[in-house]
C-alpha positions as CSV (number, residue, x, y, z in Angstrom):
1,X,-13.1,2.5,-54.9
2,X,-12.2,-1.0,-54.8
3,X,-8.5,-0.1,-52.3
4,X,-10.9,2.2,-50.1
5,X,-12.9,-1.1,-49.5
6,X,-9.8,-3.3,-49.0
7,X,-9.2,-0.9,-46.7
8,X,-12.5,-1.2,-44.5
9,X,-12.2,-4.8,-44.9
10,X,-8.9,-4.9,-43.6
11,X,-9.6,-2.2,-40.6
12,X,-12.9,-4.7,-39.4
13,X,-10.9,-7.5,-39.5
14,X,-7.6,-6.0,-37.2
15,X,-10.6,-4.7,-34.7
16,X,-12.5,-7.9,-34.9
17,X,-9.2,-10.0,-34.1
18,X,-8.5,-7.6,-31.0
19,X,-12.3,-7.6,-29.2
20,X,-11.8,-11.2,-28.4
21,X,-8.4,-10.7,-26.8
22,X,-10.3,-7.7,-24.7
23,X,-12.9,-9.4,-23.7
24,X,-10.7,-12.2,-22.2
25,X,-8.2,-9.7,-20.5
26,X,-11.4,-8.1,-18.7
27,X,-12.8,-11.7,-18.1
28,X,-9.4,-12.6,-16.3
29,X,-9.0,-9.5,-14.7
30,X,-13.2,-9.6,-13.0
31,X,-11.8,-13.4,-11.2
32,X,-9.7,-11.3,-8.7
33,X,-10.2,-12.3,-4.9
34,X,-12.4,-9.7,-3.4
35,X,-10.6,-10.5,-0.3
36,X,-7.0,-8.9,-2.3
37,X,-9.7,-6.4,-3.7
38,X,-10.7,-5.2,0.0
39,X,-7.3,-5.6,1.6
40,X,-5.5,-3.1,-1.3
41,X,-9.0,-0.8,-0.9
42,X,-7.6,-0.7,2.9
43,X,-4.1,0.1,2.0
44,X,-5.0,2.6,-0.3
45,X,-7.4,4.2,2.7
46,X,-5.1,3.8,5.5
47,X,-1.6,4.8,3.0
48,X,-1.5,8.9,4.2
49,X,-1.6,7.9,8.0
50,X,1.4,4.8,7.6
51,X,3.4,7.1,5.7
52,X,3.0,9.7,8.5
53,X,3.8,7.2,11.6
54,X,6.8,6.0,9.6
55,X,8.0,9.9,9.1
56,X,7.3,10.6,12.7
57,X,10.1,7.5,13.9
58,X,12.2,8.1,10.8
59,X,12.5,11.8,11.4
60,X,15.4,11.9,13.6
61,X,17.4,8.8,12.1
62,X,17.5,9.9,8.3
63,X,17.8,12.9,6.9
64,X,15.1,12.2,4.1
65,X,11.7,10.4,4.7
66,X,11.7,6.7,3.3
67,X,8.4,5.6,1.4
68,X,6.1,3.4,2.1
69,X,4.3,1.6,-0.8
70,X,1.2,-0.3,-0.3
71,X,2.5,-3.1,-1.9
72,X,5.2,-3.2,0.9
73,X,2.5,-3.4,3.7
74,X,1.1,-6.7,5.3
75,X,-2.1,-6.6,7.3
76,X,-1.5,-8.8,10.5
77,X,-4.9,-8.6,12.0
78,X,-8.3,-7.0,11.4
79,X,-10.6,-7.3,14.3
80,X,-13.8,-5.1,15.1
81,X,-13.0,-3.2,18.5
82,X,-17.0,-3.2,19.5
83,X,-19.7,-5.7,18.0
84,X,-19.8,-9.3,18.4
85,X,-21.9,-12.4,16.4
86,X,-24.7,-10.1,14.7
87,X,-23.8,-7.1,15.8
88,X,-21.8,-4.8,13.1
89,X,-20.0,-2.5,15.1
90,X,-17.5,-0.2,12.8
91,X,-14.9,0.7,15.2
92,X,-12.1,-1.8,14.0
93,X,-8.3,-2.7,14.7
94,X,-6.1,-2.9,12.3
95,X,-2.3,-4.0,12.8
96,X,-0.2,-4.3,10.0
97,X,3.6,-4.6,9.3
98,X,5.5,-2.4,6.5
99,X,9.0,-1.8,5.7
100,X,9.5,1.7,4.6
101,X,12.6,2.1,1.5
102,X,14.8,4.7,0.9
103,X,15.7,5.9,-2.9
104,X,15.7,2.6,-5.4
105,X,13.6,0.5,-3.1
106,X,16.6,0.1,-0.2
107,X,14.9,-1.2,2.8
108,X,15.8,0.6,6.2
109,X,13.4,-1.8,9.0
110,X,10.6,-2.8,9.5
111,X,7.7,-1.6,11.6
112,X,4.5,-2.8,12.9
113,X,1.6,-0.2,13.8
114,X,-1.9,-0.7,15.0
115,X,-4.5,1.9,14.1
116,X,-8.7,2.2,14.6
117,X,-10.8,3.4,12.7
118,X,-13.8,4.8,14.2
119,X,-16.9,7.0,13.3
120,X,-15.9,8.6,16.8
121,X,-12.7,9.9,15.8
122,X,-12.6,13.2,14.5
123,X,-10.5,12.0,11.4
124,X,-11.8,8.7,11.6
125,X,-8.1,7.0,11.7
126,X,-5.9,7.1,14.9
127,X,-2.6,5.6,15.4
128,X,-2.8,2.9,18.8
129,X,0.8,1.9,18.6
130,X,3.7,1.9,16.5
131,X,7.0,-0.9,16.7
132,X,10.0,-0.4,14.7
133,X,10.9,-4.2,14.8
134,X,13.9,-4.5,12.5
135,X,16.9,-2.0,11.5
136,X,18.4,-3.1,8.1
137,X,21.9,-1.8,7.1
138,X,22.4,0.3,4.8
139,X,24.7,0.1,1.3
140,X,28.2,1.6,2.5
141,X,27.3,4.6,0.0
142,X,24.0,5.8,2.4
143,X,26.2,5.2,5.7
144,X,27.1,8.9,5.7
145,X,22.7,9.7,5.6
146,X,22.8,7.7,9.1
147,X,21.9,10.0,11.9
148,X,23.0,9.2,15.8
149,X,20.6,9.5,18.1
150,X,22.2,12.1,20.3
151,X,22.3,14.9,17.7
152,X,25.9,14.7,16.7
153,X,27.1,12.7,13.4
């Protein structure tokens, strides 16, 4: 009898030394910006159709498809396309850089696209425009993966 109580003793006080350290982590982890809150929630919405306009250009110089992590991606400007002081329109503008990586993390360039997103469009994202600004070399090993742009190797 008296061990089985030592041993409820002992259990309460382990969990009563971890609830503080819980209640801290989630104290800390409520004092994040909402502005990084919105921007990743934006990222996270907005991830499927950069992945796909970084495909599209990519198609023809790699033989693989890099990836795009939200992480990776920078919004440059946010503007609504329609509304002005008091008026909330929600057609908006959104350009944003990213630079896609191939296999562990290996940046090949870096793009800037602008989409809107609209209530009008049928899928409610639509790609504007789309800038491959930078080509990065590749490691001597991932030469060979380099496509030419005429079709031959």
């Amino acid at each position: 009898m008296k061990t089985r109580l030592r041993s409820v003793l002992l259990l309460m006080s382990i969990l009563l030394f971890f609830i503080p350290l819980n209640a801290e982590a989630s104290v800390i982890q409520s004092k994040e910006p909402k502005l990084l809150l919105y921007q990743d929630m934006v990222m996270e919405f907005l991830l499927p159709d950069v992945q796909q306009a970084v495909n599209d250009y990519y198609q023809n110089r790699l033989p693989d498809n890099p990836l795009v992590y939200p992480y990776q991606i920078e919004i440059k400007q946010a503007k609504r396309v329609n509304g002005g002081p008091g008026d909330r329109g929600f057609h908006f503008s959104i350009t944003l850089e990213t630079t896609p990586v191939l296999g562990p993390h290996i940046a090949v360039g870096k793009d800037r696209m602008t989409f809107e997103v609209s209530p009008l469009f049928p899928d409610k994202v639509k790609l504007i425009a789309f800038r491959h600004l930078q080509t990065f070399e590749l490691p001597p090993n991932l030469q060979e993966m380099l496509k030419s742009t005429n079709g031959t190797p």
